[in-house]
C-alpha positions as CSV (number, residue, x, y, z in Angstrom):
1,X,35.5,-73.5,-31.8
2,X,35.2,-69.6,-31.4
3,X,32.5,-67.9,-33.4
4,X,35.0,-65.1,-34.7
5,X,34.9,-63.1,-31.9
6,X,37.0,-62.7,-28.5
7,X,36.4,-61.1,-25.3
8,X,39.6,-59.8,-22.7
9,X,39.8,-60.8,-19.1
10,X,42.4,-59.6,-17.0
11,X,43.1,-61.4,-14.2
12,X,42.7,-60.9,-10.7
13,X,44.7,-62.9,-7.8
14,X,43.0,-66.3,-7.5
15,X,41.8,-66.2,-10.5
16,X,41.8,-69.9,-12.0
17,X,41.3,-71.2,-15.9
18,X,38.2,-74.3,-14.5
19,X,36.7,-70.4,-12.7
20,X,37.3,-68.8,-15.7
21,X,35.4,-71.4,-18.0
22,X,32.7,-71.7,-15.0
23,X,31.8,-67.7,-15.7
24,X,32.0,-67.5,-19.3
25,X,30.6,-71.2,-20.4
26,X,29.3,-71.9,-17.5
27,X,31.1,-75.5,-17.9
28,X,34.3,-75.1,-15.7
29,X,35.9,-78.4,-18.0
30,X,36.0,-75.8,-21.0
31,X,39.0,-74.1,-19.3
32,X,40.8,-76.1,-22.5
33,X,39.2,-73.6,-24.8
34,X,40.9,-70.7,-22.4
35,X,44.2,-72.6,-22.9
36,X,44.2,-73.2,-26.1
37,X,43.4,-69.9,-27.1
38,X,46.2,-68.6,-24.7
39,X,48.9,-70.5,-25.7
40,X,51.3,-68.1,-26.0
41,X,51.5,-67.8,-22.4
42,X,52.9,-71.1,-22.4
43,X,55.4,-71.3,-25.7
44,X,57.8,-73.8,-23.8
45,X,56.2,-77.6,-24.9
46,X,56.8,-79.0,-21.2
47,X,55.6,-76.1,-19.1
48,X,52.4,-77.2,-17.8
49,X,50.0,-73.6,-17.2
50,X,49.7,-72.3,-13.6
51,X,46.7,-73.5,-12.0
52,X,46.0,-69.8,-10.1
53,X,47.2,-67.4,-12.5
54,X,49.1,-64.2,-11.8
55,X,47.0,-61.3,-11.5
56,X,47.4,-58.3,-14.2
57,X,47.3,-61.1,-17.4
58,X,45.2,-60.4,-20.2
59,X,43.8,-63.2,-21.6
60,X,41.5,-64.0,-24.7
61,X,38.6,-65.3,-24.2
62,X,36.8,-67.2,-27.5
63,X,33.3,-66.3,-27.9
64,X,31.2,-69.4,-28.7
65,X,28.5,-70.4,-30.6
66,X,25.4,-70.7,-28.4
67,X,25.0,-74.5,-28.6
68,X,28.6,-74.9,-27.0
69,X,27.5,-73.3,-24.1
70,X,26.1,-75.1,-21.3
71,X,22.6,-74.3,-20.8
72,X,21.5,-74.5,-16.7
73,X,18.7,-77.1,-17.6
74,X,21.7,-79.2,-18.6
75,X,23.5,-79.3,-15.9
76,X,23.1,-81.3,-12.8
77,X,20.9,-80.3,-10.3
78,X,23.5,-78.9,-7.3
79,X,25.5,-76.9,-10.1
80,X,22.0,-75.2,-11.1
81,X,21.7,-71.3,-9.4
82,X,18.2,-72.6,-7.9
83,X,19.8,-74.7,-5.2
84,X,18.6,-77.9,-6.5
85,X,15.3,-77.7,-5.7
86,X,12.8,-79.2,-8.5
């Protein structure tokens, strides 16, 4: 999964794990990644994450190899920065 490496985000109110994936992977269903690697937020088996989370947190973020990145020219047209234009 993570190349060996990790970055630190702390959080800032609103912030929310799909946003989170959306900036780093570009790919906001890799939030799993960002909740995997921060499970010890959430040692209790039933506690299902926060959806916004608190702001101050520091999370860990896995750096990842470059093919598990979503590249723009992947992605569908309206989630491309150009404004979907061809």
């Amino acid at each position: 999964m993570a190349d060996g490496g990790y970055l630190e985000h702390k959080t800032v109110a609103g912030d929310r794990w799909d946003m989170l994936a959306w900036k780093y992977y570009g790919d906001a269903s890799k939030q799993t990644i960002l909740l995997e690697a921060n499970r010890e937020l959430y040692l209790e088996p039933i506690r299902v994450p926060d959806l916004i989370l608190a702001p101050g947190i520091t999370l860990k973020v896995p750096v990842l190899e470059a093919e598990q990145v979503a590249l723009e020219s992947d992605l569908p047209p309206w989630k491309r920065g150009g404004g979907g234009e061809p």
